[in-house]
C-alpha positions as CSV (number, residue, x, y, z in Angstrom):
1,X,-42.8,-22.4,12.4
2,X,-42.2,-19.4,14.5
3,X,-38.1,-18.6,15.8
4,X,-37.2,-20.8,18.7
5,X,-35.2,-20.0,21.5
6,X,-32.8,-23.0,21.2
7,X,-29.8,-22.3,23.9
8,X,-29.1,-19.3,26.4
9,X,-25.8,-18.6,28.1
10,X,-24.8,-17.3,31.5
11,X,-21.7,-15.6,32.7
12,X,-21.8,-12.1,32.2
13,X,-21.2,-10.2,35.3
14,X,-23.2,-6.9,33.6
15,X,-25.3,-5.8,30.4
16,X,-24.3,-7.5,27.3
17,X,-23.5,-4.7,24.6
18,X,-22.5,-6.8,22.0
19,X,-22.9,-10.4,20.2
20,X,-22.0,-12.1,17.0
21,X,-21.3,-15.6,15.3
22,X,-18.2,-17.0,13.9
23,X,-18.2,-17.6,9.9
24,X,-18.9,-21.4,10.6
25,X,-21.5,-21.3,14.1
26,X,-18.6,-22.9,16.2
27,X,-18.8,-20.2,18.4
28,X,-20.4,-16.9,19.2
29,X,-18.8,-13.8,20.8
30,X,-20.4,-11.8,23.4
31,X,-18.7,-8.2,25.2
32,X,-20.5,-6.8,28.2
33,X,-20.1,-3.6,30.9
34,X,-17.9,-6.3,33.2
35,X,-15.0,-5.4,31.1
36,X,-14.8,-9.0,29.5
37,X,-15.0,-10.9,26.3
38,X,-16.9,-14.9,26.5
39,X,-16.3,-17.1,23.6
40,X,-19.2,-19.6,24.0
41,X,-19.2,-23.1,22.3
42,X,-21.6,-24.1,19.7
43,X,-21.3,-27.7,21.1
44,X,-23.5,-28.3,24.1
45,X,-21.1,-29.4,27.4
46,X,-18.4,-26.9,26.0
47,X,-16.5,-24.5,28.4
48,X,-17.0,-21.1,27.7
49,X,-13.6,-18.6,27.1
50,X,-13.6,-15.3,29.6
51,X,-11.2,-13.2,27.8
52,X,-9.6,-10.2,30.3
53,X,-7.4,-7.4,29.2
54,X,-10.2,-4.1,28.7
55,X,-10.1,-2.2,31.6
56,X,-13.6,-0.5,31.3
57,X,-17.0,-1.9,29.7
58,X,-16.3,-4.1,26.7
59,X,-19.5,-1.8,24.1
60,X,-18.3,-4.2,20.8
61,X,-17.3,-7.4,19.4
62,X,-17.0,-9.1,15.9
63,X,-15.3,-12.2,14.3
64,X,-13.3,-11.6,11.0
65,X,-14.3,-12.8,7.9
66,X,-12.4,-16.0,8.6
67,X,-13.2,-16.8,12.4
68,X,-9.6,-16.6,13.0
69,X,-9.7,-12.9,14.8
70,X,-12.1,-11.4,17.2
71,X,-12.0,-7.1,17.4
72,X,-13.4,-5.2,20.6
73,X,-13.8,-1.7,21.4
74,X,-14.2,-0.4,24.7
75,X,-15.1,2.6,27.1
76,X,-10.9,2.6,27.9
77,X,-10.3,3.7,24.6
78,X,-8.9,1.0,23.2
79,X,-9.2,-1.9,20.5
80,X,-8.2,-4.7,21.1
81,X,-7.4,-8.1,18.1
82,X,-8.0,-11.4,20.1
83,X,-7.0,-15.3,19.0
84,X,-10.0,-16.7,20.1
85,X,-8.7,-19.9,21.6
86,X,-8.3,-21.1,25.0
87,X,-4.7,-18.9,25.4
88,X,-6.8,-15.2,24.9
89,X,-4.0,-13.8,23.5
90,X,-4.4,-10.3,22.0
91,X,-2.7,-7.1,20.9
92,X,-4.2,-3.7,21.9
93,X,-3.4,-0.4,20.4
94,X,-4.4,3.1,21.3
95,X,-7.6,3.6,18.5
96,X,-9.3,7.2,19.7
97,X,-9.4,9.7,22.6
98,X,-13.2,8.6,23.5
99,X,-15.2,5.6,23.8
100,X,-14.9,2.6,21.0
101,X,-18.4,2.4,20.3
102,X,-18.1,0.1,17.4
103,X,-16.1,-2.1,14.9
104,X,-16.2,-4.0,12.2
105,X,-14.1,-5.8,9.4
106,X,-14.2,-5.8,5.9
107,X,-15.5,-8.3,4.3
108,X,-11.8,-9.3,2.9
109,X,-10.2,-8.7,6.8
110,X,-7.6,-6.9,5.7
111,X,-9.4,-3.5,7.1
112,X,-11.5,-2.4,10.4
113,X,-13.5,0.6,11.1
114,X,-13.9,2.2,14.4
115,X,-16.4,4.4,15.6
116,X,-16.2,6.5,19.1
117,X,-17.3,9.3,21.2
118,X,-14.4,11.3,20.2
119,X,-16.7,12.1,17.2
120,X,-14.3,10.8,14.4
121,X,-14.3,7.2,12.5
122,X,-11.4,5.7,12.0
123,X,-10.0,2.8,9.5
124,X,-7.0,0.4,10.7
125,X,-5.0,-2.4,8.4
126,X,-5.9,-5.5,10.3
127,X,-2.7,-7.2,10.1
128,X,-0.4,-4.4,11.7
129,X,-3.2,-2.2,13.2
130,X,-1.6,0.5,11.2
131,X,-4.4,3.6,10.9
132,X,-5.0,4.6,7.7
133,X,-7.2,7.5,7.9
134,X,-10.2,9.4,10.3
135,X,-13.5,10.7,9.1
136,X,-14.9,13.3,10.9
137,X,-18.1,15.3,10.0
138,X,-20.2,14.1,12.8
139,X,-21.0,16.6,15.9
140,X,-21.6,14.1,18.2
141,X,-20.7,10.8,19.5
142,X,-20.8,7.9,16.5
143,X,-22.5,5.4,17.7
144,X,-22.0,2.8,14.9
145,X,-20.0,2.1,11.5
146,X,-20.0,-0.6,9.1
147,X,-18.4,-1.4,5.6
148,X,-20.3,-1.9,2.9
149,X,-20.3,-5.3,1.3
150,X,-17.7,-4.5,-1.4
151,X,-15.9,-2.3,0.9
152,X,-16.1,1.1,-1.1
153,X,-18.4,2.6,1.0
154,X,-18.8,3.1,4.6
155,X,-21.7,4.3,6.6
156,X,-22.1,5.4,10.1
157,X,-25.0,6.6,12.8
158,X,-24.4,9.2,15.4
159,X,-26.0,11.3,18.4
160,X,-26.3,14.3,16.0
161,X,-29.2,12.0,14.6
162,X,-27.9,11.8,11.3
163,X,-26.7,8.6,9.2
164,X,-24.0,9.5,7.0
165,X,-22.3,7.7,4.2
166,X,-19.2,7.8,3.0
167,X,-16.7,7.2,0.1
168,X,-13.9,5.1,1.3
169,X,-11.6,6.1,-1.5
170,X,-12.2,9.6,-1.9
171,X,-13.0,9.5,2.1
172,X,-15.6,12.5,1.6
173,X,-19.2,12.6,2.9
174,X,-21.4,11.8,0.0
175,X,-24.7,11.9,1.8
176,X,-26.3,12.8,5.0
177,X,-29.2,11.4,6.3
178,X,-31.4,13.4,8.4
179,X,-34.8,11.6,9.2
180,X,-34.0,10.2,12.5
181,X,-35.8,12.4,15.1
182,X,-33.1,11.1,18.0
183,X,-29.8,9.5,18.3
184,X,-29.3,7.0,16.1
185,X,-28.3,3.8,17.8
186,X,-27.3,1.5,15.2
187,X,-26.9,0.9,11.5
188,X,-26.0,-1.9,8.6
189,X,-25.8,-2.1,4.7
190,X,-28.3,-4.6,3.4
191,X,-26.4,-7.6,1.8
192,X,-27.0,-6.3,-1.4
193,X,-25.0,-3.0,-0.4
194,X,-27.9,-0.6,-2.5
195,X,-29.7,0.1,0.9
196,X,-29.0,0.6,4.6
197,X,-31.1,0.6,7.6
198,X,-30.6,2.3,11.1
199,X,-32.6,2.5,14.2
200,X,-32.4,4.6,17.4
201,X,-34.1,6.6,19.9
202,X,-36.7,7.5,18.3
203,X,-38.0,4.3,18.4
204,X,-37.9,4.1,14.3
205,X,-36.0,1.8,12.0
206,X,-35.5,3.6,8.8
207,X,-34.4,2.0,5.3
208,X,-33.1,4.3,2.8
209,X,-32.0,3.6,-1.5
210,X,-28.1,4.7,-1.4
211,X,-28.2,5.0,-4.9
212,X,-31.1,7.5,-5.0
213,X,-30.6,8.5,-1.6
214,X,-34.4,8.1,-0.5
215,X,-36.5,7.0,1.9
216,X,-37.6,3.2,1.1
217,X,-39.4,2.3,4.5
218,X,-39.9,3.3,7.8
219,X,-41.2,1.3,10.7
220,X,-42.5,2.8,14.0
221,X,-42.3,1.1,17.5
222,X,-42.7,1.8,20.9
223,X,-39.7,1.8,22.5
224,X,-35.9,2.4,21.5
225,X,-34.2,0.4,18.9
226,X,-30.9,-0.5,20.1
227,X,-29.4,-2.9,17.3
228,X,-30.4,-4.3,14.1
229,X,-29.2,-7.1,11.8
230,X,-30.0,-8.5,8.4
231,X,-30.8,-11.8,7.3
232,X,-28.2,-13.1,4.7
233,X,-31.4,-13.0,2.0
234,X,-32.2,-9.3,2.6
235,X,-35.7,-10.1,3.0
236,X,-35.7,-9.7,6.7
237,X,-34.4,-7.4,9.5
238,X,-34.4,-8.2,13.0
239,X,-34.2,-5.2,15.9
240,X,-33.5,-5.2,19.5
241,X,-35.3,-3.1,21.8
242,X,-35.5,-1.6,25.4
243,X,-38.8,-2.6,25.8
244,X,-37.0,-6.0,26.2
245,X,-38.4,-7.7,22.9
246,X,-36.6,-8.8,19.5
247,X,-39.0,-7.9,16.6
248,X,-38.8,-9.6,13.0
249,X,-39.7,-7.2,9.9
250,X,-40.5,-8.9,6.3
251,X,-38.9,-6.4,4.1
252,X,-40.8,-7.8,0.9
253,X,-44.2,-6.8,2.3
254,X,-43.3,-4.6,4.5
255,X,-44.9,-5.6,8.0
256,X,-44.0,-6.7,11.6
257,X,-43.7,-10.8,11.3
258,X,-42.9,-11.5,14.7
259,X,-42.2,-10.5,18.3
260,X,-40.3,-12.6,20.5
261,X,-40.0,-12.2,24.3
262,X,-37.0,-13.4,26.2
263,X,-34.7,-10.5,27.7
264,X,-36.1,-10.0,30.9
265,X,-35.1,-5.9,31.1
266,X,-34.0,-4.1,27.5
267,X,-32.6,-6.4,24.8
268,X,-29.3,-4.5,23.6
269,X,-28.1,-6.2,20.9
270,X,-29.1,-9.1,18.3
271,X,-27.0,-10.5,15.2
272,X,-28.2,-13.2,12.6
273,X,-25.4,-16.0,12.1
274,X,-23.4,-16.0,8.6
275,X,-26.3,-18.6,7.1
276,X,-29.3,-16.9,8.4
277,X,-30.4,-20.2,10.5
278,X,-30.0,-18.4,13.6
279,X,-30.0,-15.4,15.2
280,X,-28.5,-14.3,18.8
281,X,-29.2,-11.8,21.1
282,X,-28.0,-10.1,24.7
283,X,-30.0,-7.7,26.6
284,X,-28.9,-6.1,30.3
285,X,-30.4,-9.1,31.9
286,X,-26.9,-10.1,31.2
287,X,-27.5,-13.3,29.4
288,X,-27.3,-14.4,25.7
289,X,-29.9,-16.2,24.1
290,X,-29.9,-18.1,20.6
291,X,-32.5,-18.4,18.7
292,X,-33.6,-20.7,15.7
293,X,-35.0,-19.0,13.1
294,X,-37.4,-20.8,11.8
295,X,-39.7,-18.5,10.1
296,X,-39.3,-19.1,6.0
297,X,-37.4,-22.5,4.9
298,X,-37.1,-21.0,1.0
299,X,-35.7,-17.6,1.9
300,X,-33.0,-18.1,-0.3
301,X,-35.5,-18.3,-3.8
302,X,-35.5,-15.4,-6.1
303,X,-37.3,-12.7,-5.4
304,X,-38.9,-10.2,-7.2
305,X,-39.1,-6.2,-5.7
306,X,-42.6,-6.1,-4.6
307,X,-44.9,-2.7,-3.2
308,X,-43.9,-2.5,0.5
309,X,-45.8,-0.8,3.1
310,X,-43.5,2.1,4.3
311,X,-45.0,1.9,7.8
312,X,-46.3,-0.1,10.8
313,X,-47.6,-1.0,14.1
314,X,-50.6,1.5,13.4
315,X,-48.3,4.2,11.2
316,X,-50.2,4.7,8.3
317,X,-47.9,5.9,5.2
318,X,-47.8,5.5,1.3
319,X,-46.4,2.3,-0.6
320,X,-43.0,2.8,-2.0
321,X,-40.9,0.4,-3.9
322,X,-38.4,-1.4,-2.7
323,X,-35.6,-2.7,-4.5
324,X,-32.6,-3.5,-2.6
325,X,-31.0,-5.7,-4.8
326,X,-32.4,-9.0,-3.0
327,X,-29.8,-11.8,-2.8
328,X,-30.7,-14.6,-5.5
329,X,-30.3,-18.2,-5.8
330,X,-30.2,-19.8,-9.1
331,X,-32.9,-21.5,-10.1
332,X,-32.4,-25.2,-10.7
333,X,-32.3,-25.0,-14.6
334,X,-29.7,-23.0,-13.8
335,X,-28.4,-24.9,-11.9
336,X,-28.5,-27.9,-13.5
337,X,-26.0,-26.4,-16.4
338,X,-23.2,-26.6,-13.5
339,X,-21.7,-30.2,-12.9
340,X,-21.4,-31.4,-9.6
341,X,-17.6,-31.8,-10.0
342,X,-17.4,-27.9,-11.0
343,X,-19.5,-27.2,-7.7
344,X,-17.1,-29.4,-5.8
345,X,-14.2,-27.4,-7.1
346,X,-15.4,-24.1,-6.9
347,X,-16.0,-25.5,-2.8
348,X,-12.7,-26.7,-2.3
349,X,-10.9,-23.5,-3.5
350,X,-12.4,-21.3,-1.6
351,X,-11.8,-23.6,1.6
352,X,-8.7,-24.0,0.7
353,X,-8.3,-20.0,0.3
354,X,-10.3,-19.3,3.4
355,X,-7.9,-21.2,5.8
356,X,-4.6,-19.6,3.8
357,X,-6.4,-16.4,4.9
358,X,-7.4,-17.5,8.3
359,X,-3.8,-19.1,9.0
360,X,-2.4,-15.5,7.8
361,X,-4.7,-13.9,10.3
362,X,-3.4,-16.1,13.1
363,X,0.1,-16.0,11.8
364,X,0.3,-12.0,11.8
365,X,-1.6,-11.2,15.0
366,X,1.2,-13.8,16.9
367,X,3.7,-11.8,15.4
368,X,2.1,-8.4,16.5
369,X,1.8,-10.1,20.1
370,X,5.7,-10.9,20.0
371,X,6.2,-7.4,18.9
372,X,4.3,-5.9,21.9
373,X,5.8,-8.2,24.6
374,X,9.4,-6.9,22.3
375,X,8.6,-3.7,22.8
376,X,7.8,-4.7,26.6
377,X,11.2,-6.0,26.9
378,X,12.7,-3.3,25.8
379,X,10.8,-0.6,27.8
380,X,11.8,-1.8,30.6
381,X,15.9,-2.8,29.9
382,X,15.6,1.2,29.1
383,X,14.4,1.9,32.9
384,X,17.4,-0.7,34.0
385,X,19.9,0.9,32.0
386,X,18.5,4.5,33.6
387,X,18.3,3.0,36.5
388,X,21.9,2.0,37.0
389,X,23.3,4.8,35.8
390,X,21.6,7.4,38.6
391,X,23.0,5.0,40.7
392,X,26.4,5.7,39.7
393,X,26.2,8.9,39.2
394,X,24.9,9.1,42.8
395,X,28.0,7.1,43.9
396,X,30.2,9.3,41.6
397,X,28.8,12.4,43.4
């Protein structure tokens, strides 16, 4: 079957810059120019959440790991940690002198990366929103940044059209990609973390080995690419562009699958959910569409690296290999060695580790709220107390 659009939301005032899925499809995330956050509802009759406290265009969202946290950056400068729950609580802190272009989690939560116009990435600790440290090699704005999968590495895409990736211990540039013929709009680590893939003005989408730092594919559309997103198998990518469609790419051979039309006006950004079944997408029409995806029921099998076209939509170009490291399953021999009762184990730890985790997430951002309004509190007794004392000394004199 081909991707279905199964649901689209309204209630965006502006563009929609930004989308993405919470761990478990409950609920979906969108930040637009109108300065605000929505929370939409997985369940159909469910209210959505307007979240207000940005004071310019809201340019990126994300869930953490857990679904207990949501991050935005915005055109004020600021990031911002939200409780996604019907109180919209959040903490804000001061991240860059420029723009907050992007962010994005780790894959444990403990970290976030911020990208901005101020040229410089920067990584925070979640939990206090302490910064750690800035990398800043880039000449122009950064448009995007993203951990990798195991969190060593970090890579980023900027208006100097270059993709570069960096060591998060040793926080040095370890490789500069230069292909990219405009600004660079967007970029991800495949799930496997061996390759990445960024797209941008140009009107490319570009996949590169970060082992051998080499080119592995390129595609070549007609219009500009805004955002990009992997399915959880690594077999497919799936862009959004300004000529208003979404297009599917089958990484294993290579190819345009599919083009879907919906955004009436360009389609800005797209994100596949944490299982792959579906995919959403926002464009400056201002609304958010979901979409089913349909297209390949036994994407999880193993598969093996095949020859893959390094070109289409009428770009002729040599085969290459490609090799990302493509996501597994087990087969069922394999499978069959496991018991059931070791499966059902294994499942119950790591939901019982995954609320700890998400409880800790919820537990230390209402403690960083308390410290804010604290801090509040205090700010202002210090204008009372300075108050009342030029009052006396004005009485005194």
């Amino acid at each position: 079957e081909d991707p279905s659009l199964e649901r689209h939301f309204k209630g965006h005032r502006d563009a929609v810059t930004s989308v993405d899925f919470s761990r478990a499809k409950k609920q979906l995330v969108s930040g637009s120019m109108d300065s605000c956050l929505m929370i939409w509802s997985m369940k159909p009759q469910m209210r959505a959440y307007r979240f207000l406290g940005h004071k310019d265009a809201v340019l990126c969202v994300q869930f953490s790991p857990s679904g207990h946290l949501v991050a935005s950056g915005s055109r004020d400068k600021t990031v911002r940690l939200w409780i996604p729950s019907v109180k919209g609580e959040s903490t804000v802190f001061k991240a860059h002198t420029g723009t907050v272009r992007s962010v994005h989690f780790s894959s444990d939560g403990q970290s976030l990366v911020t990208a901005s116009d101020d040229k410089t990435i920067k990584v925070w600790t979640v939990h206090r929103q302490k910064f750690l440290f800035s990398l800043s090699q880039h000449i122009n704005w950064v448009r995007c940044a993203r951990f990798s999968p195991d969190g060593r590495l970090i890579v980023s895409s900027s208006d100097d059209k270059t993709v570069k990736l960096w060591d998060k211990t040793s926080r040095e540039c370890i490789h500069s990609f230069c292909e990219h013929g405009g600004f660079v709009n967007h970029v991800d680590f495949h799930p496997s973390g061996n390759c990445i893939a960024a797209g941008g003005t140009d009107s490319t989408v570009k996949l590169w080995d970060v082992r051998m730092n080499r080119l592995l594919q390129h595609y070549q559309g007609n219009s500009v690419v805004n955002s990009l997103s992997f399915h959880p198998s690594g077999n497919y990518l799936v862009t959004a562009s300004s000529d208003s469609t979404l297009k599917i790419l089958d990484l294993l051979e290579g190819r345009l699958l599919y083009t879907l039309h919906g955004h009436q006006g360009p389609a800005t950004c797209v994100a596949f959910s944490r299982d792959g079944d579906l995919f959403a997408s926002g464009g400056s029409d201002e609304q958010v569409m979901v979409w089913k995806t349909n297209f390949d029921a036994d994407y999880g099998d193993a598969v093996k690296p095949q020859k893959c076209v390094s070109s289409v939509d009428g770009t002729r170009g040599t085969a290459v290999e490609m090799d990302c490291g493509t996501l597994h399953k087990k087969t069922k021999t394999q499978d069959s060695v496991r018991t059931q009762e070791q499966q059902e184990e294994e499942t119950s730890l790591a939901n019982t580790l995954e609320h700890i985790m998400g409880q800790l997430d919820v537990l230390t951002q209402t403690v960083s709220i308390l410290e804010q309004r604290l801090t509040l509190t205090e700010d202002k007794l210090k204008e009372c107390l300075e108050t009342q004392q030029k009052i006396i000394q004005n009485k005194t004199n």
